[in-house]
N, C-alpha and C positions, 0 to 999 in steps of 0.2 A: 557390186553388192555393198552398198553401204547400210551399214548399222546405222539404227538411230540409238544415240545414247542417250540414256534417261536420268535426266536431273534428279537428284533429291530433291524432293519437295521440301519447302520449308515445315519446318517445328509451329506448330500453331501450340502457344502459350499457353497455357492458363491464364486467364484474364484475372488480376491483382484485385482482390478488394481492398481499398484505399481507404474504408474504416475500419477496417481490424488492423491493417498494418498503421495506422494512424496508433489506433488505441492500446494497441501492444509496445509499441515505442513511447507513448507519453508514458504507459504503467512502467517500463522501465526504469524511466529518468525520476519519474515520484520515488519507486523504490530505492536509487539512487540517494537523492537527496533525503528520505527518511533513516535512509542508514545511516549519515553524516548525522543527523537529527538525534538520532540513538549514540553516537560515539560521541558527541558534546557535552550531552546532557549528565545530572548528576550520575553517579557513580554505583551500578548496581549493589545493593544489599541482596543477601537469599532470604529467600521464604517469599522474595515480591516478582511479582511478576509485570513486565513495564510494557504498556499500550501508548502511542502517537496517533495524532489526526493524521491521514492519508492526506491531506490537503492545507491551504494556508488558512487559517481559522482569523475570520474576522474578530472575535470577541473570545473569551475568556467564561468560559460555560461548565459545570459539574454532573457528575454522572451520580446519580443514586443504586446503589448494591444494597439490596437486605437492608432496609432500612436506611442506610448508612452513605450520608454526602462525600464521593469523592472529586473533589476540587480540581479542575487542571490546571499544571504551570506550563508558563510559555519554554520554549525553548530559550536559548543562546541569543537568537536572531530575534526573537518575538515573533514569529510565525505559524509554528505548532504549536499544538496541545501536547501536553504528558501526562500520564496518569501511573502511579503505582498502586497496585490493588495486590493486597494479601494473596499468596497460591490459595489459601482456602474459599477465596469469594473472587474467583478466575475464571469459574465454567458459568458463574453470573454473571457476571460480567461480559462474559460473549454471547448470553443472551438480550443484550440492550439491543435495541431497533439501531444506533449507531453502526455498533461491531456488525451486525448482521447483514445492513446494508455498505457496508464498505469504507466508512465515515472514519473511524477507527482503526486501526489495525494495530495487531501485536506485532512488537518492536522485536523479538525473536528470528518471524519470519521475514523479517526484510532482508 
């Protein structure tokens, strides 16, 4: 009487999609190095609320709120944008086509 003994079958994987694990690992390492970016950078005052470029900005470019030019300074490195904008002109601020598409981001949430 021999038994036949039955293998475990192998564990079929989930098959890795290699562009979300790509693009979750670079969004990492950006939010990494923006929070270096925000801890260099001048020195928080209250009442402002501080926004960086997501990315390394070629040029030196200003955001208009309510009328009103705001200027970005480079980082430490000259790489990022900075911007402090007033708490009162904050939620315009993240209505710019920048903030919305991802170009931007508040230095908070890094």
């Amino acid at each position: 009487m021999d038994k036949e003994i039955e293998k475990p079958s192998p564990k079929k994987e989930k098959p890795v999609d290699r562009n979300k694990l790509r693009d979750s690992l670079v969004s990492k390492v950006k939010k990494k190095v923006a929070a270096e970016v925000v801890e260099k950078s001048t020195k928080k005052k209250p009442g402002e609320v501080y926004y960086i470029s997501k990315e390394d900005e070629p040029s030196q470019f200003s955001i208009q709120v309510a009328g009103e030019k705001y200027k970005g300074y480079w980082d430490s490195e000259r790489r990022r944008l900075c911007w402090r904008i007033p708490e009162s002109l904050a939620s315009r601020f993240e209505q710019h086509h920048h903030f919305l598409m991802g170009r931007i981001i508040k230095a908070d949430e890094v």
